[in-house]
LOMI-700384 format. One record per residue (C-alpha): residue in three letters; z, x, y. Coordinates in steps of 0.5 Angstrom, whole numbers, padded with zeros to 4 digits, always signed. Layout:
REM LOMI-700384
ALAZXY/...
//
This chain:
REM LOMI-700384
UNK+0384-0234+0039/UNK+0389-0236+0045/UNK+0392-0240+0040/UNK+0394-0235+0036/UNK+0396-0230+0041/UNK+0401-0234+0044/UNK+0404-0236+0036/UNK+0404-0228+0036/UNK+0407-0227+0043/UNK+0414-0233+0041/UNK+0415-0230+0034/UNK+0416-0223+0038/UNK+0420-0226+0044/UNK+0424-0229+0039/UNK+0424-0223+0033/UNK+0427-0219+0041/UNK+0432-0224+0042/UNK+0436-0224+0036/UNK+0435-0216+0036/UNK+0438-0217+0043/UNK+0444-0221+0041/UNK+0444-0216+0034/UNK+0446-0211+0038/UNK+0452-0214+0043/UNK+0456-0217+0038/UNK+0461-0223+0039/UNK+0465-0229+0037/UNK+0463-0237+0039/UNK+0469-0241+0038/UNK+0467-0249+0038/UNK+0473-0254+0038/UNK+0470-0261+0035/UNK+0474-0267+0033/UNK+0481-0264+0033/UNK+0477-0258+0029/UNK+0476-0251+0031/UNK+0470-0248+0028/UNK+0470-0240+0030/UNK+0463-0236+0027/UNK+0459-0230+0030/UNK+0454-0230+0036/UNK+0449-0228+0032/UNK+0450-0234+0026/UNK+0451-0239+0032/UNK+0444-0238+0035/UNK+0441-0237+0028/UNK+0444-0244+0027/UNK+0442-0247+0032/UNK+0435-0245+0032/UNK+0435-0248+0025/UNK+0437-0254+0028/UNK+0431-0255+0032/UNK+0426-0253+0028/UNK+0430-0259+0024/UNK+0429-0263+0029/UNK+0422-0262+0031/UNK+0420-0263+0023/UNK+0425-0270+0022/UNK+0420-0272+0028/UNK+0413-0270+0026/UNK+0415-0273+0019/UNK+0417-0280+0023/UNK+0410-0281+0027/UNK+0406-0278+0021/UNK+0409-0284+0018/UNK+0408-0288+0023/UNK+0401-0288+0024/UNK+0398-0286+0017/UNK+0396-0293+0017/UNK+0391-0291+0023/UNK+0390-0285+0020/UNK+0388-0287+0014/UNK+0383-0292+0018/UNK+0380-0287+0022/UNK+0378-0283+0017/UNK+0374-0288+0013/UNK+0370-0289+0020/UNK+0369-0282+0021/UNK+0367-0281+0014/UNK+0363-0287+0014/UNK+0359-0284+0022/UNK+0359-0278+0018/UNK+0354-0281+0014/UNK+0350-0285+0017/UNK+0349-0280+0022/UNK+0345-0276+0016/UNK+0343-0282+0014/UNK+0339-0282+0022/UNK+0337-0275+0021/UNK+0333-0276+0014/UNK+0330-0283+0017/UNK+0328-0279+0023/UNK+0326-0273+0019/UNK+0322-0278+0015/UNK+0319-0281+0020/UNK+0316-0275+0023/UNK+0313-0273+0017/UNK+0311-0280+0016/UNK+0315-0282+0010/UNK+0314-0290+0011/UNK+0318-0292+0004/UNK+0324-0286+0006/UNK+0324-0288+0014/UNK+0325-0295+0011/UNK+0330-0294+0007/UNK+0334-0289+0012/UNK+0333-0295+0017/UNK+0336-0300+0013/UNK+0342-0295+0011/UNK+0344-0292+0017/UNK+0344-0300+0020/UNK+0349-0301+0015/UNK+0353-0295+0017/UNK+0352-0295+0025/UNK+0352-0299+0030/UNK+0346-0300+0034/UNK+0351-0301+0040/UNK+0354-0295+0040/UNK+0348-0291+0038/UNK+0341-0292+0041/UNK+0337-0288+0037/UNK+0338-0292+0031/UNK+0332-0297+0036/UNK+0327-0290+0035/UNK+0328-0290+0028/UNK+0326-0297+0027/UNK+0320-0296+0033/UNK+0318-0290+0029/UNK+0318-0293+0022/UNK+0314-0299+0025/UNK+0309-0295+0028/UNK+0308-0291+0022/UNK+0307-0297+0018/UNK+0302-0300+0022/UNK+0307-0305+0026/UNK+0304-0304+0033/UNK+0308-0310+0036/UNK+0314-0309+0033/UNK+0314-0302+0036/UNK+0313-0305+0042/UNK+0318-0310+0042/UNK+0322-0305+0040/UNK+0320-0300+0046/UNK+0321-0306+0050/UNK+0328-0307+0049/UNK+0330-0300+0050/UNK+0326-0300+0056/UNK+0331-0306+0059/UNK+0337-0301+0056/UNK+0339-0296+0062/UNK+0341-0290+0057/UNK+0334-0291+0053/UNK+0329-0293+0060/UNK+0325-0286+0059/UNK+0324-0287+0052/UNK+0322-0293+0052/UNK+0317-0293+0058/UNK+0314-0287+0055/UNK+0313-0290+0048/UNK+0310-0297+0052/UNK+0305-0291+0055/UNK+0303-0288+0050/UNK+0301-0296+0046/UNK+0297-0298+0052/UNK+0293-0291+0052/UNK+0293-0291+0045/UNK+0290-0300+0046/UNK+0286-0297+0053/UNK+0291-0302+0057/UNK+0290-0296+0063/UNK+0293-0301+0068/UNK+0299-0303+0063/UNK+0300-0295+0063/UNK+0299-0294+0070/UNK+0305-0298+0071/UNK+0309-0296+0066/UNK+0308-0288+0068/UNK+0310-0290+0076/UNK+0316-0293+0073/UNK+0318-0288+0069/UNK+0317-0283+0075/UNK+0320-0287+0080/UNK+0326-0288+0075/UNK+0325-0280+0074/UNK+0321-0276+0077/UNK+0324-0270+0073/UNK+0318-0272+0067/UNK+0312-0269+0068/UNK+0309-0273+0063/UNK+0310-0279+0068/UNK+0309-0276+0074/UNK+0303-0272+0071/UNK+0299-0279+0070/UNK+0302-0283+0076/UNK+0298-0277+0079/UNK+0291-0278+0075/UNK+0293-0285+0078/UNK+0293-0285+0084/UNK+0287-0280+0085/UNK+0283-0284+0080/UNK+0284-0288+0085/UNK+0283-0285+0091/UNK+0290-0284+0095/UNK+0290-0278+0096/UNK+0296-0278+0101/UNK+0301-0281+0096/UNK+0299-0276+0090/UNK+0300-0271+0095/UNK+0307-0273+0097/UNK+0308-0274+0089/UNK+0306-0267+0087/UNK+0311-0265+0093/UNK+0317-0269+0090/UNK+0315-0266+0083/UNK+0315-0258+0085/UNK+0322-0259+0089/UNK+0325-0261+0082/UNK+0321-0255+0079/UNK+0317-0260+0074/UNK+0311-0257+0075/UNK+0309-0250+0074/UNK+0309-0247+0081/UNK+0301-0244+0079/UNK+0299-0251+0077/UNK+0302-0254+0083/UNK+0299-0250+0088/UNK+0292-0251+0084/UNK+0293-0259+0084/UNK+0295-0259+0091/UNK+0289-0255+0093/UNK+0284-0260+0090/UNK+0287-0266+0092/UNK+0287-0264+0100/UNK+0279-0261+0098/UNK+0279-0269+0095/UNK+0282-0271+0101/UNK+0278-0267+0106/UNK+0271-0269+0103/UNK+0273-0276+0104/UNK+0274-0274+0112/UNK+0268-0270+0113/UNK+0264-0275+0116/UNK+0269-0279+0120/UNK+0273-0273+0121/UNK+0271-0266+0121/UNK+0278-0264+0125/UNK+0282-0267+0120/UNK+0277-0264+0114/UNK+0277-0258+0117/UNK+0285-0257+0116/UNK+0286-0260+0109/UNK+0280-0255+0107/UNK+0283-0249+0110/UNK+0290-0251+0107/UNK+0287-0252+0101/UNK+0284-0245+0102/UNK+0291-0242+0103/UNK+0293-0245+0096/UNK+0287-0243+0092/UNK+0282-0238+0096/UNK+0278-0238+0089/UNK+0276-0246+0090/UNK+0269-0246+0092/UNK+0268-0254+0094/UNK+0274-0254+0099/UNK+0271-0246+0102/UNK+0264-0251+0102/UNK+0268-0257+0106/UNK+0271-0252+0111/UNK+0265-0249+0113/UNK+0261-0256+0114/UNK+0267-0258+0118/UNK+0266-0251+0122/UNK+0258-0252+0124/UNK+0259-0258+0126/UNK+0263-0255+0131/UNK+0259-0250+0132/UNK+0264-0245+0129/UNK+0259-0241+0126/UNK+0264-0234+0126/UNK+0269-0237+0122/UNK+0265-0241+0118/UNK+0261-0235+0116/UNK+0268-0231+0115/UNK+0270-0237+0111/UNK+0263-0237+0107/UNK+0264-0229+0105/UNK+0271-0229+0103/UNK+0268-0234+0098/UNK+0263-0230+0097/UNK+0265-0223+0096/UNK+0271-0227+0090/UNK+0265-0230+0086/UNK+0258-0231+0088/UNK+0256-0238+0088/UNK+0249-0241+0089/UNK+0252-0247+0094/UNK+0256-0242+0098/UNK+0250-0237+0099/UNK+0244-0244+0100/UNK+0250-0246+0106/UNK+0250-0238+0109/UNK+0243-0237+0109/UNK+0242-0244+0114/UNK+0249-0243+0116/UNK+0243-0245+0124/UNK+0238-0250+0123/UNK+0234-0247+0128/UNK+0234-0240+0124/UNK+0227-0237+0122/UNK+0225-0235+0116/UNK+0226-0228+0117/UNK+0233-0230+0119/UNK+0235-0233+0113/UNK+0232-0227+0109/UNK+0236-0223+0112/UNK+0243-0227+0111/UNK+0240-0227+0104/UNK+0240-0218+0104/UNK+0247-0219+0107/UNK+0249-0223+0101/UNK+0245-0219+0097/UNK+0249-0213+0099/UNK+0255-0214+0097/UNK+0254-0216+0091/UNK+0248-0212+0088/UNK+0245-0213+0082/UNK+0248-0220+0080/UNK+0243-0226+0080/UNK+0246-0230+0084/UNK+0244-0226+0090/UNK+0237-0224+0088/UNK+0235-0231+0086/UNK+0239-0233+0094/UNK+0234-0226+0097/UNK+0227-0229+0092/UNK+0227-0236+0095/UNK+0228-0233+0102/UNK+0223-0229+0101/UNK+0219-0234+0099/UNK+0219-0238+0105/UNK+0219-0232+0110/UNK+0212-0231+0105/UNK+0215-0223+0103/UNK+0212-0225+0096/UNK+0213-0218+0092/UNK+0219-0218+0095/UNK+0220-0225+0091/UNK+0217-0223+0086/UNK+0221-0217+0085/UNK+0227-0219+0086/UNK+0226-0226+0082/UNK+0223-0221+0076/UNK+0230-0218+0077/UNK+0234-0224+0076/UNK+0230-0226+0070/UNK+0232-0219+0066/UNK+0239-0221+0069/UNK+0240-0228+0067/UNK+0234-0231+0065/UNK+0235-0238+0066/UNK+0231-0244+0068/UNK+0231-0244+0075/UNK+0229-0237+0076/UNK+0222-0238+0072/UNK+0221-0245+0076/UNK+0222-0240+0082/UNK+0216-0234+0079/UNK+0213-0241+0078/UNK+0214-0242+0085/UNK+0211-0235+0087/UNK+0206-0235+0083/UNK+0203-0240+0085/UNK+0204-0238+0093/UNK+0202-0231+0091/UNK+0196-0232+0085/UNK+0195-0239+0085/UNK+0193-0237+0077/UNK+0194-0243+0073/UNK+0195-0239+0067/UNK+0201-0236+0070/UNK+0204-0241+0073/UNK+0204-0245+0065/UNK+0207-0239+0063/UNK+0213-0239+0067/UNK+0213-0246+0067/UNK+0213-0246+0060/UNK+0219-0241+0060/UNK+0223-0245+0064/UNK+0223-0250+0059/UNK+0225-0245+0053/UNK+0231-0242+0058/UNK+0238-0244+0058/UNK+0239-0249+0064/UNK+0244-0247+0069/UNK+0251-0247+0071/UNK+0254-0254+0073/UNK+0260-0258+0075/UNK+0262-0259+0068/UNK+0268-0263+0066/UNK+0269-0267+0060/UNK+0261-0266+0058/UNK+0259-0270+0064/UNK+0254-0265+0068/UNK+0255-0268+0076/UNK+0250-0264+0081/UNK+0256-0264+0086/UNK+0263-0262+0085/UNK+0269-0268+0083/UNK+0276-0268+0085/UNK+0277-0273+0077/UNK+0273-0273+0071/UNK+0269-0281+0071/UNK+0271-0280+0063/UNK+0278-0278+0062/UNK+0281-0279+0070/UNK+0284-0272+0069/UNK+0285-0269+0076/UNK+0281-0262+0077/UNK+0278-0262+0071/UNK+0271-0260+0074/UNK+0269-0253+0072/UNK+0263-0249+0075/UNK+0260-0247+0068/UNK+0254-0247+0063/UNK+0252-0253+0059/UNK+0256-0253+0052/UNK+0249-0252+0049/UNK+0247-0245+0053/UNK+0253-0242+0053/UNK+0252-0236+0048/UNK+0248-0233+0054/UNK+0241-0231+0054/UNK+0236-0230+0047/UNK+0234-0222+0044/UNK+0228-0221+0043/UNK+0226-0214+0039/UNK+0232-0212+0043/UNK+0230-0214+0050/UNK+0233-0219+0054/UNK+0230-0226+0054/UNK+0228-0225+0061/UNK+0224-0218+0059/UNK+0220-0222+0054/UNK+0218-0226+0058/UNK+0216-0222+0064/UNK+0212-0217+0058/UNK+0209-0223+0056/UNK+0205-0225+0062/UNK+0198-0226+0062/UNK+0194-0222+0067/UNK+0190-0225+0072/UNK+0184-0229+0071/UNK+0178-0225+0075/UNK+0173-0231+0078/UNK+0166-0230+0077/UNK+0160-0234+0082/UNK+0157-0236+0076/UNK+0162-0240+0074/UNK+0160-0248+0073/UNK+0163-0254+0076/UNK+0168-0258+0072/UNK+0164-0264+0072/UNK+0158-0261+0070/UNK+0162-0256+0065/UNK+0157-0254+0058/UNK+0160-0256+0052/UNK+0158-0252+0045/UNK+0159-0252+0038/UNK+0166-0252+0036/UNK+0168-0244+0038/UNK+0175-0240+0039/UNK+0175-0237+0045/UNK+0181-0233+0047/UNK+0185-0234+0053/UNK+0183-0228+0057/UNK+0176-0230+0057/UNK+0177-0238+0059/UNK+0175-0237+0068/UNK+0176-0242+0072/UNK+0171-0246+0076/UNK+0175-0250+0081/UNK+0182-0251+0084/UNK+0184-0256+0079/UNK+0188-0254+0074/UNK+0185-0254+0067/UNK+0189-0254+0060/UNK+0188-0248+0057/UNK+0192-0248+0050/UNK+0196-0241+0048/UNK+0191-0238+0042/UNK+0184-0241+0043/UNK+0180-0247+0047/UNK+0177-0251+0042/UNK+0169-0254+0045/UNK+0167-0260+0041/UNK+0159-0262+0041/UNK+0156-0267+0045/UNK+0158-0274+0043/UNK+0156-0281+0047/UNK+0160-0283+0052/UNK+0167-0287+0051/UNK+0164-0291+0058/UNK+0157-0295+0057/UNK+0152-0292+0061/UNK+0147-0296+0065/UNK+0140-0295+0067/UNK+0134-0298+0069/UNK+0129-0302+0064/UNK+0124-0300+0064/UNK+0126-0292+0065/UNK+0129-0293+0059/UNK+0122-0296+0056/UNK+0119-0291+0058/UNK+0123-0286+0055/UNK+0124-0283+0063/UNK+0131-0284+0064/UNK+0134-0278+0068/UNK+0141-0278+0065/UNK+0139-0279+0059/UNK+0134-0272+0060/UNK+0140-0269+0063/UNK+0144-0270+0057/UNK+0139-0268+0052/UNK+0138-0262+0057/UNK+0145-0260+0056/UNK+0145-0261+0049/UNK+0141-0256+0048/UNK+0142-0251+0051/UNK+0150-0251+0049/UNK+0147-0251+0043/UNK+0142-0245+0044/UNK+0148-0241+0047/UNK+0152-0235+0043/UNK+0159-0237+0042/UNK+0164-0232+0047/UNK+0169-0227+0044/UNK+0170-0230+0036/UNK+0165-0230+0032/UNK+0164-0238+0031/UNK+0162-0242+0025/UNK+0155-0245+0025/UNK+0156-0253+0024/UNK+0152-0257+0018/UNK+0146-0261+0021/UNK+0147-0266+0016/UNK+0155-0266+0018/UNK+0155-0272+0022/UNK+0158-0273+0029/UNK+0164-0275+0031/UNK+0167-0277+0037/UNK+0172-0273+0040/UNK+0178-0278+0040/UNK+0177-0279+0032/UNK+0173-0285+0031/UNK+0167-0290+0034/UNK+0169-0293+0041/UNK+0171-0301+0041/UNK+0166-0302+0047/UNK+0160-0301+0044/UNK+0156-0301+0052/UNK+0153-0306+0055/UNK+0146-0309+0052/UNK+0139-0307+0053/UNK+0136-0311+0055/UNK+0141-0312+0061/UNK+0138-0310+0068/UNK+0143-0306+0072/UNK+0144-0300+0078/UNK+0144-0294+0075/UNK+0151-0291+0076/UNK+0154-0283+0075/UNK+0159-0281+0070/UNK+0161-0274+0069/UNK+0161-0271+0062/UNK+0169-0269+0059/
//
């Protein structure tokens, strides 16, 4: 355009010139060789002019003449870059898409057209094409080589990275990503893995200074920085805890400033602050975390934030917390294991059975379990919740790679990723709690629960209990006779008739041959009253007199006993 613009501005400089000269006529006189030439102003300045042009063509035409031969040769090299640059680009294109046969074939071309001096890319095409054809250690050969070139260093330690993850060579690929990142910090895929590195290896004050080095050159986003930065400093603070808790103290707080949402560096810094019987700040600190998103940790760590508290101090913590964040789970769970130990069991009890209806989980039917057995001690409730518990989705964890750890990790043991430790619900329990006719799971369970069991006087021991023709009877009417737990199934519970015993009985000779044998009249003695005596709740059915008798374990006993005609001291036993 400015081109044109100053051709336009000399054509009107000249077209006024000789419009200027058009208006002042006048005569030009040359004396020349004895010759006196005479002719108008305006003819001699056309003249002239024309003799310029004149000139400045002769000229023009002489160098075109001149350099043709390197024109001519200059053009072939450029028509000839021109396709092989095309060719590079269909090689590239082609092994992208993993045309092996087509990337070959433009490999071959474009080194028949260019020069591998003078154009690098033509040592990616060839990589390429070997990886795609399966050639691994010629691709490598070929990384290598540009590694070596100062102009191909980053793409060659990068293609070199990539083949050692892909053999599982970690240390190989650790050294080519901190060369690459000392080299070039401004690569995130370099400085990103040199940081995973050095944090799998627990050097927490180079990470730092490379995480630092990376955010000045605005490699990272400024977001994920700060998130890095707060986990390595929660890495490094938990690591100082016990030798250090002033220095722990410090790098948690940083790291709070960086992310007030990370919960194991808010856990760090209140540890540190009661071991320095900073109760004030740690509790503000634990709040702060608190009041953003309950956690079970931070409310276990507020509530025996002073070990020489009572009961009734920690349950009134847990109110505190409960307070602030009313109708969540968490905090109903922390004021129902309070309560518990303050020996407060209904308010247990109802704040527990809140938690259920909220998030039925595992660890809040371990809890009634827990409650019932302090409260009723009704071992038919205490299965119940039990059995719940193992029905319920499990809680929420430290998750990170399909790892489940009981403690938070700054790096993943799988993949050695920074930050990858995520508090959240196992992958098999994360669609959340079951319906049930339209109630939720933990609303089920608490409809469902069995009513107490009223103990009578009459009730036998367990080791002298009755046994009766094979009966149903419903779980409402089985009572307990001591305080040891006996299985009772969900429907019915099934008696069997008396069978000899698995173990041998022995007795006194010559009780036994006078058929005066105390234990065997009180077996004969239970045998018929068991048989005698109507079967409770259901209607049972009367078993044939010839049906033969099998023992309860499904066949005759391997021991057939001791011999008769043995004598020995007479021992008890216990009918089962």
């Amino acid at each position: 355009m400015i081109r044109i613009l100053i051709f336009v501005l000399i054509v009107l400089a000249l077209g006024a010139g000789f419009s200027w000269l058009a208006d002042r006529p006048g005569e030009l006189s040359l004396v020349w060789m004895g010759q006196r030439i005479e002719t108008s102003l305006m003819v001699g300045a056309t003249l002239l002019v024309a003799l310029i042009a004149a000139i400045l063509l002769v000229v023009w035409l002489v160098r075109v003449i001149w350099f043709s031969p390197h024109s001519i040769a200059r053009y072939f090299r450029v028509r000839k870059r021109d396709r092989g640059y095309q060719a590079l680009s269909t090689g590239l294109i082609a092994a992208g898409a993993g045309d092996a046969i087509l990337a070959r074939k433009m490999t071959a071309r474009t080194r028949g057209l260019l020069s591998a001096d003078q154009e690098p890319l033509i040592h990616l095409l060839e990589a390429q094409t070997a990886l795609i054809e399966g050639k691994h250690d010629d691709a490598r050969r070929k990384f290598e080589r540009m590694a070596e070139d100062p102009e191909t260093r980053e793409l060659g330690l990068r293609g070199l990275y990539l083949e050692a993850k892909r053999l599982g060579a970690n240390e190989a690929a650790r050294q080519y990503a901190e060369r690459a990142a000392d080299k070039a910090p401004h690569l995130a895929w370099a400085t990103l893995a040199t940081l995973d590195e050095r944090s799998q290896a627990g050097r927490w004050d180079e990470a730092v200074h490379l995480l630092d080095q990376s955010r000045t050159s605005h490699v990272i986003d400024r977001k994920e920085a700060d998130r890095k930065k707060a986990v390595l400093l929660t890495a490094r603070a938990r690591e100082k805890l016990d030798a250090d808790p002033k220095a722990a103290r410090d790098d948690a707080l940083a790291a709070l400033k960086l992310d007030a949402t990370l919960v194991p560096a808010g856990l760090i810094a209140a540890k540190a602050l009661f071991r320095e019987d900073n109760l004030r700040k740690a509790a503000s600190v634990l709040e702060k975390l608190w009041k953003h998103a309950p956690h079970p940790d931070v409310a276990k760590a507020y509530v025996r934030a002073r070990s020489g508290d009572s009961a009734v101090d920690r349950l009134k913590r847990a109110r505190k917390l409960e307070a602030w964040k009313p109708n969540n789970a968490i905090s109903l769970m922390a004021v129902a294991e309070s309560a518990l130990e303050a020996r407060e069991l209904a308010l247990a009890r109802s704040m527990a059975e809140a938690a259920a209806r909220i998030a039925p989980t595992e660890s809040v039917f371990l809890l009634l379990a827990d409650i019932e057995e302090a409260d009723t001690g009704d071992e038919g409730r205490i299965r119940h919740w039990m059995n719940q518990a193992l029905k319920s989705p499990r809680d929420a964890a430290w998750i990170a790679d399909g790892v489940v750890s009981q403690e938070w990790l700054p790096v993943s043991p799988v993949s050695g990723r920074l930050d990858a430790f995520e508090w959240k619900m196992p992958v098999n329990t994360i669609d959340g709690p079951l319906e049930e006719g339209g109630i939720s799971r933990g609303e089920a369970a608490i409809r469902s629960l069995p009513p107490l069991a009223a103990p009578t006087s009459a009730q036998r021991p367990v080791e002298v209990q009755e046994e009766a023709t094979t009966s149903a009877v419903p779980v409402e009417t089985v009572e307990r006779t001591t305080a040891f737990a006996v299985p009772v199934p969900t429907e019915s519970v099934i008696v069997h008739e008396p069978v000899e015993p698995a173990h041998p009985i022995v007795v006194r000779e010559a009780d036994e041959a006078n058929g005066t044998d105390p234990v065997r009249k009180e077996d004969a003695a239970i045998a018929a009253k068991a048989s005698s005596q109507p079967a409770s709740g259901t209607a049972s059915a009367a078993k044939p007199a010839e049906a033969p008798v099998e023992p309860f374990f499904g066949r005759p006993p391997d021991d057939p006993g001791v011999r008769k005609d043995r004598v020995a001291e007479k021992t008890t036993f216990k009918i089962f």
